[in-house]
N, C-alpha and C positions, 0 to 999 in steps of 0.2 A: 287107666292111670295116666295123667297129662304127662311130659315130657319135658322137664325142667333143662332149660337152654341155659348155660352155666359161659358169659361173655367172660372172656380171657382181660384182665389187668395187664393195663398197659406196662409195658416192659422199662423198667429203670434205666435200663442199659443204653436208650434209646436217646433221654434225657445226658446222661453223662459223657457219651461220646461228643454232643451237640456242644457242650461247655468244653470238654479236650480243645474240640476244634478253636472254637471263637479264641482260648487261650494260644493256641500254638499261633493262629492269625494276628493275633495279640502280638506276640512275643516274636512272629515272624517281621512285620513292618516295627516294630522298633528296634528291631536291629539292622534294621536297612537302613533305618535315621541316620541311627549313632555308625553305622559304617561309610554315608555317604558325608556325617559332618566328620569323622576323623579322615577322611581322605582327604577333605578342604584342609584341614586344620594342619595336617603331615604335609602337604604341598606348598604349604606358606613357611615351612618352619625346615625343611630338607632343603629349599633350593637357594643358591647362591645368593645372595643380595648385596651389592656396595657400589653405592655414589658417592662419588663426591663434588662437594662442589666448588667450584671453582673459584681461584681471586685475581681479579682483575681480566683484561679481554683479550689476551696476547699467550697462548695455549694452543694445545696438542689435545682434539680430545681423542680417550681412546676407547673403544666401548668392548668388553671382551663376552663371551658367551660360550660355555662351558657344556660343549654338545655330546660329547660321553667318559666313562672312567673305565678302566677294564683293570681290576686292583692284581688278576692274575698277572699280567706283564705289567703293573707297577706303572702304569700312563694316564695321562688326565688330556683330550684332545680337547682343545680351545682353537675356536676364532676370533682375531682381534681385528675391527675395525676402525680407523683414522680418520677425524677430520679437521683440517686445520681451521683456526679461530684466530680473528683480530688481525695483527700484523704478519703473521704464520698464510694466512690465506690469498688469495689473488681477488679481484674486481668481482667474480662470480661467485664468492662465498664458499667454492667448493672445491677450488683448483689450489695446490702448493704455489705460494709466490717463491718461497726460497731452495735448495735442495738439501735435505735432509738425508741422516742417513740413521738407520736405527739398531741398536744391539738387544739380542733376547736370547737365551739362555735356553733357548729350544732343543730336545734332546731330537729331532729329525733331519738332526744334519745341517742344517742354513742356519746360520744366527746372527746373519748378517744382513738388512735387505737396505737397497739405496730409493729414495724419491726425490725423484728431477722437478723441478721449479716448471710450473707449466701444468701441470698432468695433476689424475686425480689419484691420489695415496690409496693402493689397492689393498685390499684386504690379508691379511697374513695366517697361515693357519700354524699353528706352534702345539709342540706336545711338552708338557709337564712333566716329570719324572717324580715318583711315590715313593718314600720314603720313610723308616722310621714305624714301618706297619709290617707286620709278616701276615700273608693268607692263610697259612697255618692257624692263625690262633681262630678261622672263621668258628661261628659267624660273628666275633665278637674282636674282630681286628680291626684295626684304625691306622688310617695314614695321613702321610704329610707332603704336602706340594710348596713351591716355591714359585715363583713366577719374576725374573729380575728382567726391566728395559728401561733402555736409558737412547735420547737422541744424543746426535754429535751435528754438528757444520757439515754441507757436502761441502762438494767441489763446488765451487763458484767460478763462473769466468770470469779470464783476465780482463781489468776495464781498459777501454780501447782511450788511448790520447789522440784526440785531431789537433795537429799545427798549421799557421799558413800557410806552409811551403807542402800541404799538402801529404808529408809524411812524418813518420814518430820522431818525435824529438827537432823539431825545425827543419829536417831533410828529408825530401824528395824521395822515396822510397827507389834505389837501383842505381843512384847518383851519387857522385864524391861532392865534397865543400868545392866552390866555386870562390875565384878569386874577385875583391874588390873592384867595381867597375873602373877607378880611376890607377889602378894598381898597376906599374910596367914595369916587365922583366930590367932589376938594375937598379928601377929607384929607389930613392929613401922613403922607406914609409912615413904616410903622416900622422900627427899625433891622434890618439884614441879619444873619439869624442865621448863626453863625460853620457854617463846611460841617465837617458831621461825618465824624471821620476813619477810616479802616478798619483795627480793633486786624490788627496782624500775625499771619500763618494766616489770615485770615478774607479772603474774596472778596467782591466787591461783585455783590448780582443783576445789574446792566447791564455789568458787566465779562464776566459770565457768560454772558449772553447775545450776546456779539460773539467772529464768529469768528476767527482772527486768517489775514489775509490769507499763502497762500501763496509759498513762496520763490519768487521767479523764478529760471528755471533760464538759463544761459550754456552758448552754445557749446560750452564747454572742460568742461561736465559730462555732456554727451552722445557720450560712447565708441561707434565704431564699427567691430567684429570683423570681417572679413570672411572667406570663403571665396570662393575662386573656381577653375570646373572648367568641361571642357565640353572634346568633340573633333571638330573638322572634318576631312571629308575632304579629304586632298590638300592641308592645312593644316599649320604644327608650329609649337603658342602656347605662349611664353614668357611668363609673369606673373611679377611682383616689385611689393613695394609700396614707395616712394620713402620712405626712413626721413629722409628733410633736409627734406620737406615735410610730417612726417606731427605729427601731435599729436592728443591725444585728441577733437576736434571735426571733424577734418579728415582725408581719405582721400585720396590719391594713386594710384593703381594703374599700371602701365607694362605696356604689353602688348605684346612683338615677335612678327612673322609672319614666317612663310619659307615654300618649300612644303617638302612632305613628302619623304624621300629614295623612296618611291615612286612620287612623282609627279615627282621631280625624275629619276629613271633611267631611265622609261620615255620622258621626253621628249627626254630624251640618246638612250636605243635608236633614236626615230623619226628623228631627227636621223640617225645613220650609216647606218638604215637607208634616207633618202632617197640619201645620198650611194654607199652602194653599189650600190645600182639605177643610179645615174648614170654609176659606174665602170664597168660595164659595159655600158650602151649606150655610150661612149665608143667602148672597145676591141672594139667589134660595128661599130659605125660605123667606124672607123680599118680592120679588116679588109674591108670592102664600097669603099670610098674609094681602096684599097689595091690593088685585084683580088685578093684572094685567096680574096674569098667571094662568090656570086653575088646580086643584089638578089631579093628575095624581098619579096613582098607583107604575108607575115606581121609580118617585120620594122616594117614600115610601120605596123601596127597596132597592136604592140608598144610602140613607140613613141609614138604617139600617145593609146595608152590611159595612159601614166605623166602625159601632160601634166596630165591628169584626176585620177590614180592623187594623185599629189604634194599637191594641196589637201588630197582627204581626210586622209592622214597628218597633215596643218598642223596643222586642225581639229581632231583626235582628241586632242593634243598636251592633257595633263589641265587645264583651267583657263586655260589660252591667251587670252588677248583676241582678238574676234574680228576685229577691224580688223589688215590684214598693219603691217607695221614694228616688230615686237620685234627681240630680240638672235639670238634664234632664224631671225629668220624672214633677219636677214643673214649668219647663218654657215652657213646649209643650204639654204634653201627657194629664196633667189630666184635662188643658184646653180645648183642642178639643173634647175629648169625653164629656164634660160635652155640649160643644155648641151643637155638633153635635146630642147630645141626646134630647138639650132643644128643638130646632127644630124640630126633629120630632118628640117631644110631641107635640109643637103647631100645625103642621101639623094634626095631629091626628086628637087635640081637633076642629080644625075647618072644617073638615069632619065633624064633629058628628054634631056639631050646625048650619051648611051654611045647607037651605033649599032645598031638591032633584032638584027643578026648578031652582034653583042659582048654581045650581054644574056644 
């Protein structure tokens, strides 16, 4: 009797795994798309942006750049850089012709810096102060920065008068007035001859030689342009400049802070994802409490490793303060470790009382 060879049908399973894949490869590269174009799109739309532009040629520019925020200590660090334009500038485009001197509202102590006529306007580093936002309410707090500078006139030196005697005012710098050549102790003086006058067009040499003292400049002739940029992580800065306070001597800036929508999702993520580790110890715990499932040791570790678990997640939470009592920390954090704790106290307690032949 032959011996009927009975080939094995190929396996279905073989087939559907092959489609899982291709879908999960699928589903994996288009979310790397849409995660690298919302990282463009969050990066244009979080960081600082303001020009302005400027009218006429005779200006301060001031370029500011907005290098970190730390909302726990309520600070926003900025660098502002200067460069003078038009009549503000020296022969080289890049040196102060006049001295200046600037006011800012810096909460690091100097608020005051002076620039000498000659030199080039150094760079100022100034800190912001946050306001108007408590870190308590993370991760859904918001704050507010101000940024006030205004220039004034420096000291300018005194202008020097040359006369032809050589010193200030017609005299000889170290000498007294000197009497008339034809002048002798006793006689009568002779009459004053009439002061001769200067035909029109024509200059007087001591007119000539004095220079005529420059304008003092005002506030309100010192324009200042500003630009302001700069992106923090896990930060989204809103700049406007206060057009009710602003006029051409005086600078206003308004800076709002929020966080970022990806630092504000992922702390939402850790948030449910505390809460669903907790839903399910819950209903682990209710089935062992229940008889329906036997106490296991494992369990126990399980459970006590989240007690642990829990903090970290807190922690990790982007820009968190690290002191517990945010907004966060009462709508997730101290409910799940309290559950997860109460559980495996019951857990415990009903080890100790379920009889070794009921275990």
């Amino acid at each position: 009797m032959a011996t009927e060879i009975v080939t094995p049908a190929p396996a279905k399973s073989s087939a559907t795994s092959w489609v899982f894949l291709l879908l999960a490869l699928v589903l994996l590269t288009g979310g790397m798309i849409y995660g690298v174009n919302a990282y463009r799109a969050e990066n244009e739309h979080k960081a600082a942006d303001l020009a302005e532009e400027p009218e006429g040629t005779d200006y301060i520019e001031a370029n500011i750049k907005i290098s970190a925020v730390d909302a726990n200590k309520g600070e926003m660090s900025t660098k502002i850089e200067f460069t003078p334009k038009g009549s503000f500038a020296a022969e080289d485009g890049v040196k102060l012709k006049r001295p200046l001197k600037l006011y800012i509202n810096s909460s690091n102590g100097k608020q005051e810096y002076s620039f000498e006529a000659g030199k080039r306007m150094l760079p100022v580093d100034s800190i912001v102060d946050l306001y108007e936002g408590e870190t308590a309410d993370y991760p859904f707090d918001k704050h507010m920065g101000e940024l006030v500078m205004y220039f004034e006139p420096g000291k300018e030196g005194a202008p020097k008068t040359v006369s032809l005697n050589g010193g200030p005012g017609g005299r000889a710098s170290g000498q007294e007035d000197a009497a008339p050549p034809d002048a002798t102790p006793g006689a009568t003086p002779s009459p004053t001859a009439a002061p001769e006058t200067t035909p029109p067009g024509t200059s007087n040499s001591a007119t000539l030689n004095k220079k005529p003292a420059p304008k003092p400049l005002d506030p309100d002739d010192i324009p200042v342009y500003v630009s302001v940029y700069g992106s923090v992580s896990g930060f989204k800065i809103a700049v406007d400049k206060d057009k009710e306070a602003d006029s051409p001597g005086y600078t206003d800036i308004e800076m709002r802070v929020s966080r970022a929508n990806t630092a504000l999702g992922f702390a939402v993520f850790l948030m449910v994802l505390q809460w669903a580790l907790a839903a399910g110890v819950l209903l682990i715990a209710f089935q062992v409490l229940s008889g329906r499932r036997k106490i296991e040791f494992a369990l126990l570790g399980y459970f006590g490793t989240l007690l642990f678990v829990f903090p970290t997640l807190r922690n990790n939470m982007p820009g968190v303060p690290p002191i517990v009592g945010t907004f966060s920390d009462f709508i997730s954090f101290f409910w799940v470790e309290f559950l997860v704790a109460a559980c495996l106290v019951a857990i415990i307690v009903k080890y100790l009382v379920t009889p070794p032949a009921a275990k």
